[in-house]
C-alpha positions as CSV (number, residue, x, y, z in Angstrom):
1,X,-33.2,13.3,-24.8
2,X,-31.3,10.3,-26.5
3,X,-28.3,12.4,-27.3
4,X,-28.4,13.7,-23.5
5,X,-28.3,10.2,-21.8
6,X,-25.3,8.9,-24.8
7,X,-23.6,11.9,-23.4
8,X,-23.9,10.7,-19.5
9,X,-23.1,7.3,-20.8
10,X,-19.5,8.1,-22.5
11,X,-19.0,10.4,-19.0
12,X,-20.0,7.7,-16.8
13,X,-17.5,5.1,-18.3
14,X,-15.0,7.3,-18.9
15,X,-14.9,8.7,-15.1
16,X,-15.2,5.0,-14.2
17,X,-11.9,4.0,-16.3
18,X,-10.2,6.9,-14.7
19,X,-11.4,5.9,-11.5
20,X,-9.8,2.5,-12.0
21,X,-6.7,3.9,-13.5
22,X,-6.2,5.6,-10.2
23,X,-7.2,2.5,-7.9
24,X,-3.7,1.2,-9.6
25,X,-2.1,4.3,-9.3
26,X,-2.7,4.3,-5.2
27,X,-1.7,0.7,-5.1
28,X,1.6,1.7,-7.0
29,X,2.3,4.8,-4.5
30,X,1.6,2.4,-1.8
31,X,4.2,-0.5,-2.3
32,X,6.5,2.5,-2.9
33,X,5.4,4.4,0.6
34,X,6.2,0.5,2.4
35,X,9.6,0.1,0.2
36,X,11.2,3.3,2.1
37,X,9.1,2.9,5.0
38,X,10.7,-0.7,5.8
39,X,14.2,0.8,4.5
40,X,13.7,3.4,7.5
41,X,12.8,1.6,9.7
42,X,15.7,-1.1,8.9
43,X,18.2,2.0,9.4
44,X,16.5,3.1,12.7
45,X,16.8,-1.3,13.9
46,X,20.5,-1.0,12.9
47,X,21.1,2.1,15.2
48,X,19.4,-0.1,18.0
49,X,16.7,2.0,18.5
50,X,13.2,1.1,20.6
51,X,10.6,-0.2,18.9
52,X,8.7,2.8,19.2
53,X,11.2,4.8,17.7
54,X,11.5,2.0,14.3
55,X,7.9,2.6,13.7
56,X,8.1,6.3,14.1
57,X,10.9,6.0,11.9
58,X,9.2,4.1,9.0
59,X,5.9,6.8,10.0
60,X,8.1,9.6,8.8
61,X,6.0,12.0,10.3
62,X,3.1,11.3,8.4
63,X,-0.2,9.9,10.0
64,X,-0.2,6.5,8.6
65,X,-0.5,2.8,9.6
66,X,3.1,2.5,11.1
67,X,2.2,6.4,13.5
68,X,-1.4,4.8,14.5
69,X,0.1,1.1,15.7
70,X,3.4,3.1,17.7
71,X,0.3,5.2,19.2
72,X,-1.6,2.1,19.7
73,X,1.8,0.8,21.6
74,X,1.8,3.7,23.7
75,X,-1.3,3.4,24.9
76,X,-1.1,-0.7,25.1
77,X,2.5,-1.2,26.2
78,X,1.8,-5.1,27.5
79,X,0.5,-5.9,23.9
80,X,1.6,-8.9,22.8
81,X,3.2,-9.4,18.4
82,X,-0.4,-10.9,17.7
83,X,-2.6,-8.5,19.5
84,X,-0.9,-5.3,17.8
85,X,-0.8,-7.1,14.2
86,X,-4.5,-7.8,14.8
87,X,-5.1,-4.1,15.5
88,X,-2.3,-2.7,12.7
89,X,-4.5,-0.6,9.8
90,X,-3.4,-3.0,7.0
91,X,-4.2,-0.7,3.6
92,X,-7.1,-2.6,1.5
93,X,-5.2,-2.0,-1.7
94,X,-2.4,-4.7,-0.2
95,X,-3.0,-8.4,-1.5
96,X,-2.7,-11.4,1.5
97,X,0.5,-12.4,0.2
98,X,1.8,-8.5,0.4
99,X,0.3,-8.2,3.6
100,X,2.1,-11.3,4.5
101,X,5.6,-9.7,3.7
102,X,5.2,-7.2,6.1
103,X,3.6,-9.2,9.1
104,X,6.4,-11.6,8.9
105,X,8.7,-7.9,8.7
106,X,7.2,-6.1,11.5
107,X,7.3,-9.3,13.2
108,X,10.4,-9.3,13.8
109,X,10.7,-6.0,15.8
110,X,9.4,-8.0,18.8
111,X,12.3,-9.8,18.8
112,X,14.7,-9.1,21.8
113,X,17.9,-8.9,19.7
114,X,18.9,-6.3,17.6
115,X,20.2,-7.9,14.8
116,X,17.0,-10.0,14.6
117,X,15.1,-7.4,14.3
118,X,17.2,-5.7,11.6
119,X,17.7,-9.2,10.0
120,X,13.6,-9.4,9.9
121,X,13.1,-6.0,8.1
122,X,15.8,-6.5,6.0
123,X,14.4,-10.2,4.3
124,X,11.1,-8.3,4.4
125,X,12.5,-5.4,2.7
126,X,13.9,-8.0,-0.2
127,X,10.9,-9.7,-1.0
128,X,9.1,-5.9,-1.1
129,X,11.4,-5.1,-3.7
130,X,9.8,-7.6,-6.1
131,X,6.7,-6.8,-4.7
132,X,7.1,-2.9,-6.0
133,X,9.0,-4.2,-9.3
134,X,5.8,-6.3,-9.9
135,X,3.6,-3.4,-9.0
136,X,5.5,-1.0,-11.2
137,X,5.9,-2.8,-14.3
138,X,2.2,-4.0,-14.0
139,X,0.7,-0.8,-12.8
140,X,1.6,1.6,-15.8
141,X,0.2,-0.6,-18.3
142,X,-2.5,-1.0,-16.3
143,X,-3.2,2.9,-15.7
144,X,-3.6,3.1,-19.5
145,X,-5.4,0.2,-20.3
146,X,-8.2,1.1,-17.7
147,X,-8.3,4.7,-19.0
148,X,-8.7,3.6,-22.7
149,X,-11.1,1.5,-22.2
150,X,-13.4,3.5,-19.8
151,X,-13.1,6.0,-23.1
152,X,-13.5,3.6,-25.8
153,X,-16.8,1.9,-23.8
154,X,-18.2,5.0,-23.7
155,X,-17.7,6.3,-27.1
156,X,-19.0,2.9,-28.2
157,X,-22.0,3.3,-26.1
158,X,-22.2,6.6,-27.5
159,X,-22.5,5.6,-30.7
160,X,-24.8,2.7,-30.5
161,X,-27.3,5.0,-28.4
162,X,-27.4,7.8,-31.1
């Protein structure tokens, strides 16, 4: 029975460092995900397109945050800036300062002028860049280190409980 439950025990902390490993690893495809989205929807402000069409722009098609707040616009189209960034799905892998960036980004799409708007993605869209730098060089360390030493824990475990 001991050698049974030493077993479960390396499993259990090596599916839990893999689990953390891949917590990082969605964080890291995130930032990346809001790098192009905000470069999209930067083009699409450029062209002096509608709001709508900027987030469906940055949405690419794919059912995420950006394609659920432009529905939310459709169906709400008196909403004021603070009542749709109250409502936007902010991603829980996002930190408050991150989250920040792209507030203070999408912000700027309820601006009347064009080049505001543009202006506002594109200072968003800088400070993201160090954001995904950051996430990048940390993350792949990171990826390994969790992995390891879900592994190691639970070979150590295993040891000590046979």
């Amino acid at each position: 029975m001991r050698p049974l439950f030493a077993f479960l025990s390396l499993i259990a902390c090596g599916a839990l460092g893999m689990l953390s490993s891949r917590s990082v690893s969605r964080r890291m495809e995130t930032a990346a995900q809001w790098n192009a989205a905000l470069g999209r929807m930067e083009a699409a402000a450029a062209r002096g397109n509608s709001l709508m069409d900027i987030l469906l722009a940055g949405a690419d098609g794919e059912e995420n945050g950006l394609a659920k707040s432009a529905a939310y616009l459709r169906e709400h189209p008196a909403a004021s800036r603070e009542e749709w960034l109250s409502v936007f799905p902010w991603d829980s892998l996002l930190r408050p300062k991150e989250t920040a960036i792209l507030r203070t980004g999408l912000s700027a799409l309820f601006s009347p002028s064009r080049d505001e708007q543009a202006q506002g993605l594109l200072e968003a869209r800088n400070q993201w860049r160090k954001v995904l730098a950051d996430c990048e060089k940390d993350g792949q360390s990171r990826c390994r280190l969790y992995r390891q030493l879900g592994w190691l824990g639970g070979a150590a475990l295993f040891i000590l409980m046979i």
